[in-house]
C-alpha positions in Angstrom: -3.0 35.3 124.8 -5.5 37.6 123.1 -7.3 36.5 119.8 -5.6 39.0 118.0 -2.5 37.7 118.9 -3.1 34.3 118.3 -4.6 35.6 115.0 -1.1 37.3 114.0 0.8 34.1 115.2 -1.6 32.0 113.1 -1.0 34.4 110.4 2.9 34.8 110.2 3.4 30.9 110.4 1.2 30.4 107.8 3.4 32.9 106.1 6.4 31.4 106.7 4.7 28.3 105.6 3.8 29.5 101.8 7.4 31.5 101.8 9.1 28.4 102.0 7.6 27.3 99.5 8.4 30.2 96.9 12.4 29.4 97.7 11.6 25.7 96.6 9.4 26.9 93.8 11.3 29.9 92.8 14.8 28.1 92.7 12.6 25.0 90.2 11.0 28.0 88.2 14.9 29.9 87.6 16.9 27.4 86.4 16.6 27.5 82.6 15.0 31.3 82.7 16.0 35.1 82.8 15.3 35.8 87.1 14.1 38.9 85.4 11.6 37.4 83.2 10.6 34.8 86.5 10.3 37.5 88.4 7.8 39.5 86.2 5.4 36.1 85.6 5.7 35.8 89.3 3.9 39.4 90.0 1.5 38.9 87.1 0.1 35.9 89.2 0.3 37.7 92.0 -1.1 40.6 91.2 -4.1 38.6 89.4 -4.6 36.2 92.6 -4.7 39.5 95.1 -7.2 41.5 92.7 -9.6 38.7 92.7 -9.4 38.1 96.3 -10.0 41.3 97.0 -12.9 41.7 94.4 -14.3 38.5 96.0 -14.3 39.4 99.6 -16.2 43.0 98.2 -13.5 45.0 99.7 -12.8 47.4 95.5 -14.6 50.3 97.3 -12.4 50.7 99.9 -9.7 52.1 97.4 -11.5 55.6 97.3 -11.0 55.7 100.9 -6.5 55.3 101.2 -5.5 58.8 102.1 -2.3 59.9 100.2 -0.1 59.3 103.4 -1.2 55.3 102.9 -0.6 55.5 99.2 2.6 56.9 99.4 3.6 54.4 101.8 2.1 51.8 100.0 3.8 52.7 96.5 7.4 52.5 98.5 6.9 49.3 99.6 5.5 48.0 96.4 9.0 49.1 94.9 11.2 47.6 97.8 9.3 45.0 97.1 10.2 44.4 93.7 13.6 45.3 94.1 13.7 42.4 96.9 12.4 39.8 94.5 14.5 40.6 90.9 18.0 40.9 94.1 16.3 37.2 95.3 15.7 35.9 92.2 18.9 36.0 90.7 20.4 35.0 94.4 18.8 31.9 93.5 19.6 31.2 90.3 23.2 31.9 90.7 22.9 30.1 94.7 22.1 27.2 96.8 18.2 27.7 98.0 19.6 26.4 101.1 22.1 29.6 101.3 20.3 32.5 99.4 17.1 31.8 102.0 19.2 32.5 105.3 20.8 35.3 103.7 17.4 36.8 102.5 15.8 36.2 105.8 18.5 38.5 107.1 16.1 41.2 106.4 14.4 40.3 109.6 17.3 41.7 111.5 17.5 44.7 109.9 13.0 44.9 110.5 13.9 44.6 114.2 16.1 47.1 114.0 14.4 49.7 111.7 11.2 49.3 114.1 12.8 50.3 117.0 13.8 53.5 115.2 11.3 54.3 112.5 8.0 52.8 114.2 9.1 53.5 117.9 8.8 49.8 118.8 10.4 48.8 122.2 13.8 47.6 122.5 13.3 45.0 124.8 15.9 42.8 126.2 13.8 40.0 124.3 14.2 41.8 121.0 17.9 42.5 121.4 18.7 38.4 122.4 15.9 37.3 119.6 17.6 39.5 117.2 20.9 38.1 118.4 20.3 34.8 117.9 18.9 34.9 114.4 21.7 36.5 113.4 23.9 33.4 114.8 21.8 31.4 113.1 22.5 32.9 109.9 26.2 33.2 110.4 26.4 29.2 111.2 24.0 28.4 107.9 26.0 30.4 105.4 29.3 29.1 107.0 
């Protein structure tokens, strides 16, 4: 394997990891609030947290630098984004962590799928039986 891919590996489980642990957090943090309001003190600590990481690592310069192209793509998935969490957050305040998460995670699927199309990704025979499978899995958790 080359370090870049153990890098991503590394990376996306460690993601998986700290996303857990929103669902857990997330469904605590709902209970007895708006998922509006949750939602919105959720992206204030985000969007402090990121800022100062990326003032600390020196990288504020770079912003002159994002062509419009990058922008524009970067604005559209801020919005999806915050669609995704006000849809999740209520999810969970009206669900079962333990069904909402399976359902959200659904979104891989439709990734797969939209990669192959829109980023010209390989369909590969793996990607069609990974695909299938997590979608089995899904079924049998929210049955």
């Amino acid at each position: 394997m080359l370090d870049n891919e153990v890098n991503s590996i590394s990376y996306a489980l460690l993601s998986a990891f700290f996303a857990s642990l929103t669902t857990i957090f997330a469904k605590i943090g709902v209970e007895a609030i708006n998922p509006n309001l949750a939602t919105a003190i959720r992206t204030v600590v985000i969007l402090i947290m990121i800022w100062g990481w990326v003032v600390a690592k020196g990288q504020l310069d770079a912003i002159l630098t994002i062509s419009p192209k990058t922008l524009l793509f970067l604005v559209f998935s801020g919005l999806s984004t915050g669609l995704s969490w006000l849809f999740y957050f209520r999810a969970l305040q009206a669900g079962k962590a333990s069904l909402v998460a399976p359902l959200d995670k659904s979104s891989l699927v439709l990734v797969l799928i939209f990669s192959v199309f829109f980023l010209k990704e390989p369909l590969t025979l793996q990607v069609i039986l990974g695909t299938g499978l997590i979608l089995t899995g899904i079924l049998i958790l929210i049955r």
